[in-house]
ZADO-1210 file (C-alpha; in nm, 4 decimals, padded with zeros to 6 digits):
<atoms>
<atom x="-00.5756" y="05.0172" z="-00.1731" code="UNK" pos="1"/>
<atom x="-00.6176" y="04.6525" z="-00.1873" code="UNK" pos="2"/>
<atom x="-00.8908" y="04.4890" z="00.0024" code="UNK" pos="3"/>
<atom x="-00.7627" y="04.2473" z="00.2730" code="UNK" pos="4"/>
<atom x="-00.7910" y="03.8694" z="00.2298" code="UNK" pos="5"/>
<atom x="-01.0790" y="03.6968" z="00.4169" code="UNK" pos="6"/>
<atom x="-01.0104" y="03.3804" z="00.6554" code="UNK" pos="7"/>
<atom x="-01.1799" y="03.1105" z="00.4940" code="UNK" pos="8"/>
<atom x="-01.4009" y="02.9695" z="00.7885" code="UNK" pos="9"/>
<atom x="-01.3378" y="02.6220" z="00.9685" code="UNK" pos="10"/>
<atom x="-01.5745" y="02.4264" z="00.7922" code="UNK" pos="11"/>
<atom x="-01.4115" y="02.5267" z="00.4038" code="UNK" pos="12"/>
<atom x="-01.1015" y="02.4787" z="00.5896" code="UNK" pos="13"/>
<atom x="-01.2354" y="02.0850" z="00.6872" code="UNK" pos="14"/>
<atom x="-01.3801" y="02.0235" z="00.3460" code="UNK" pos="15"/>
<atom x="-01.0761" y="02.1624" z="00.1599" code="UNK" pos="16"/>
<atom x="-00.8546" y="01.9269" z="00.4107" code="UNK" pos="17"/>
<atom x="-01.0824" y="01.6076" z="00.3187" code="UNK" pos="18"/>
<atom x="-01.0825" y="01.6546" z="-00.0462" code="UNK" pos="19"/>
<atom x="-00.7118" y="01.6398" z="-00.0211" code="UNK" pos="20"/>
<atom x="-00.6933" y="01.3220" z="00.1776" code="UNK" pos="21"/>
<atom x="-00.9242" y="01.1829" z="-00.0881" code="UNK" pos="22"/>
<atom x="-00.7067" y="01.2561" z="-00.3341" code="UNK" pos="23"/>
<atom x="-00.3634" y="01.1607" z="-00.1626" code="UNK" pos="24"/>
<atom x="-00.5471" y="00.8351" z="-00.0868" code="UNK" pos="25"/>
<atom x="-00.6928" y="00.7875" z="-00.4335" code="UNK" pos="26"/>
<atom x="-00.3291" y="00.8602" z="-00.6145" code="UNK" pos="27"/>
<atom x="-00.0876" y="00.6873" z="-00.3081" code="UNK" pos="28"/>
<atom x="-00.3296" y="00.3512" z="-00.2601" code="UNK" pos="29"/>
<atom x="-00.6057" y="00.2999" z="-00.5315" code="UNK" pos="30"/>
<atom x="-00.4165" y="00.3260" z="-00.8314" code="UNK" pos="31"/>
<atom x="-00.1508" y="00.1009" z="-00.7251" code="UNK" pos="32"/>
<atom x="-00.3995" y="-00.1600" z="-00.6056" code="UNK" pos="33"/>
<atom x="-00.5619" y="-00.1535" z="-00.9413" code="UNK" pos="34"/>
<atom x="-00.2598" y="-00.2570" z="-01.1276" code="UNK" pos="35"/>
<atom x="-00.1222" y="-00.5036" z="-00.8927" code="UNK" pos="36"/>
<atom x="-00.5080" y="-00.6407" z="-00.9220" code="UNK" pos="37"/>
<atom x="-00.4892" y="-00.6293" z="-01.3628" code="UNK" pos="38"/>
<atom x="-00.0997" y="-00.7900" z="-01.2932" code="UNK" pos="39"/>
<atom x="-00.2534" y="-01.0807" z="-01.0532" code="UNK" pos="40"/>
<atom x="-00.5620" y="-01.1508" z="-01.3168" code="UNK" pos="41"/>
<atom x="-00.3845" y="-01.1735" z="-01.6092" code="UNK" pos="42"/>
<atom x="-00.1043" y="-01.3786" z="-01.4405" code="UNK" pos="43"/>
<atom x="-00.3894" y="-01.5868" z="-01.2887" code="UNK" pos="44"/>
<atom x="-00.5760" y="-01.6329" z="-01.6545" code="UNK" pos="45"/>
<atom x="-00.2167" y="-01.7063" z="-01.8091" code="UNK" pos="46"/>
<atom x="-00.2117" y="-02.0044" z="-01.5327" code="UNK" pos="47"/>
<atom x="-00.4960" y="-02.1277" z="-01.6148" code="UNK" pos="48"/>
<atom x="-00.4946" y="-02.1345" z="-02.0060" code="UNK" pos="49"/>
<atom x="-00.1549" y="-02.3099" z="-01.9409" code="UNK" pos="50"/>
<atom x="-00.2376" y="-02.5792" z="-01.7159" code="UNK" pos="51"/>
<atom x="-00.5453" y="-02.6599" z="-01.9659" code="UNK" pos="52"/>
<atom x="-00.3137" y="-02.6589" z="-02.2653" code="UNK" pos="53"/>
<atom x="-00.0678" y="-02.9301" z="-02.0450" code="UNK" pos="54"/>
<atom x="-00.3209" y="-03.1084" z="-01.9948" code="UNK" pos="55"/>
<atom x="-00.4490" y="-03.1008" z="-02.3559" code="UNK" pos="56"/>
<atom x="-00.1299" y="-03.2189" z="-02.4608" code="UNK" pos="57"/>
<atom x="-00.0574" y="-03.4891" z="-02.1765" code="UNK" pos="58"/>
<atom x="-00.4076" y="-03.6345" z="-02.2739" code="UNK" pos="59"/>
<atom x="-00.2538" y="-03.6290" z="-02.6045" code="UNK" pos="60"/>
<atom x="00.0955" y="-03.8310" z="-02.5440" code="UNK" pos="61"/>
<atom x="-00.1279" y="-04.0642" z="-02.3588" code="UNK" pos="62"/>
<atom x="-00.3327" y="-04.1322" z="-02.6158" code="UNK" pos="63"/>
<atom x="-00.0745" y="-04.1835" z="-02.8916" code="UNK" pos="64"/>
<atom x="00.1058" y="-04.3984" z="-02.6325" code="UNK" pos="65"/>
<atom x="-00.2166" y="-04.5861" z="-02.6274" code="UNK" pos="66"/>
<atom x="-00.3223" y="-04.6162" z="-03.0091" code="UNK" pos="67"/>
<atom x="00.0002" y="-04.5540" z="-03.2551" code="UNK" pos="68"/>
<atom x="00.2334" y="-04.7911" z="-03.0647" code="UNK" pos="69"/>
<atom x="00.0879" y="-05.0975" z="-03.1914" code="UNK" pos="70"/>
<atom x="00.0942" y="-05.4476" z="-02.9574" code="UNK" pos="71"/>
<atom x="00.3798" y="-05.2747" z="-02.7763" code="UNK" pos="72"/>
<atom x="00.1988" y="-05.1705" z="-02.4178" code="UNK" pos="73"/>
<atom x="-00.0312" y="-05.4719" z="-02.4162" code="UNK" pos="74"/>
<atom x="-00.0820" y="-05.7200" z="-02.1328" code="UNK" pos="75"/>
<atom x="00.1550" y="-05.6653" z="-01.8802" code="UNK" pos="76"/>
<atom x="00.3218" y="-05.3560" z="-01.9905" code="UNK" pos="77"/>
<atom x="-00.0823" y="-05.2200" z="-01.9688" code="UNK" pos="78"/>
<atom x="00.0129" y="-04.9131" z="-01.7593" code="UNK" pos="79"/>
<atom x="00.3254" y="-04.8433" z="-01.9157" code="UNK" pos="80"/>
<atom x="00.2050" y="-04.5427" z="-02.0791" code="UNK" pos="81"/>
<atom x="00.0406" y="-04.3968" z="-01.7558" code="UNK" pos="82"/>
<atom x="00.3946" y="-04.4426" z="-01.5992" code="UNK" pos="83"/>
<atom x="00.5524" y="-04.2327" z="-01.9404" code="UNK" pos="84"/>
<atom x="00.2543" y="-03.9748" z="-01.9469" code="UNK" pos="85"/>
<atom x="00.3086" y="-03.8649" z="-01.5662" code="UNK" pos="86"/>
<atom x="00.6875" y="-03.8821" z="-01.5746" code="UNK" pos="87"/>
<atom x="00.6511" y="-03.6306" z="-01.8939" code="UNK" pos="88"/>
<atom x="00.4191" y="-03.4024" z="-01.6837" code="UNK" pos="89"/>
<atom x="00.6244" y="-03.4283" z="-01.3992" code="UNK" pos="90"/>
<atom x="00.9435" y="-03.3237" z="-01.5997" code="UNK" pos="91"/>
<atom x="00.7453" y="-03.0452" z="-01.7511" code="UNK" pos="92"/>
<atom x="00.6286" y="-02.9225" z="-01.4057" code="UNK" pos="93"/>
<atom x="01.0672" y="-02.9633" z="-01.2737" code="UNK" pos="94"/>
<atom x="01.1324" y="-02.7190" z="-01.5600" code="UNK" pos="95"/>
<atom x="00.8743" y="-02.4736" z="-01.5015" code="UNK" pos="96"/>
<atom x="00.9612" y="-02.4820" z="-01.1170" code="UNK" pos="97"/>
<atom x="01.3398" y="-02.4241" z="-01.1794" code="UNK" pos="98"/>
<atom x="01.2738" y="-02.1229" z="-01.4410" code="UNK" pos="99"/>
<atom x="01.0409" y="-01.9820" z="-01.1440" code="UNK" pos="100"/>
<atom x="01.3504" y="-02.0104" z="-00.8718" code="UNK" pos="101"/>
<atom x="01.6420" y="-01.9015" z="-01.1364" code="UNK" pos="102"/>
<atom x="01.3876" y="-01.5836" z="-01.2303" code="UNK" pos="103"/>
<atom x="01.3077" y="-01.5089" z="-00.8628" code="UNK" pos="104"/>
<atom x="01.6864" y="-01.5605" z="-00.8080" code="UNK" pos="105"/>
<atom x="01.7688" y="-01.3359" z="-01.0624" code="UNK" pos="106"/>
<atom x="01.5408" y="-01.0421" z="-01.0237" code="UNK" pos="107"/>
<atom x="01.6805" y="-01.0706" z="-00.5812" code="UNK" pos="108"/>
<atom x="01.9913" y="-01.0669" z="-00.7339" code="UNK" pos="109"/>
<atom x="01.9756" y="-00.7589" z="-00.9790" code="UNK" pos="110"/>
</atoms>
């Protein structure tokens, strides 16, 4: 004849109960977190080594403006190259915004 089962008592019950909330938590809200938190850092470090490298290579336009162009941005024409250097940045910083909205617009739109 088998034996009958024994009621586990209130406080198994309670520790049993928490160890699954744990877990439920753990899998439904850690996890997640931790890869939106890996997605944000490497999109933060990607930022970062980009807007050095512009800068880098706006420094760099600047400075050929400056040295390889001969008598050409002398006297008056002094800040000419400023004027060329920032317009380039700011066309470079146009594109990048417009592939941002056109991806955003694309990924709403899919």
């Amino acid at each position: 004849m088998p034996e009958p089962k024994q009621d586990p008592g209130i406080p198994q019950l309670v520790s049993e109960l928490w160890e699954m909330v744990v877990a439920y938590f753990k899998q439904e809200a850690v996890e997640p977190l931790k890869a939106l938190l890996r997605f944000v850092a490497y999109g933060v470090a990607g930022g970062v080594c980009t807007s050095i490298g512009l800068v880098v290579l706006l420094v760099g336009v600047l400075r050929l403006l400056q040295t390889e162009t001969g008598s050409t941005f002398h006297g008056d024409l002094t800040p000419l190259p400023y004027v060329i250097t920032l317009a380039t940045g700011m066309v470079v910083a146009a594109l990048a915004a417009r592939a941002i909205v056109s991806g955003a617009t694309r990924k709403a739109g899919s």
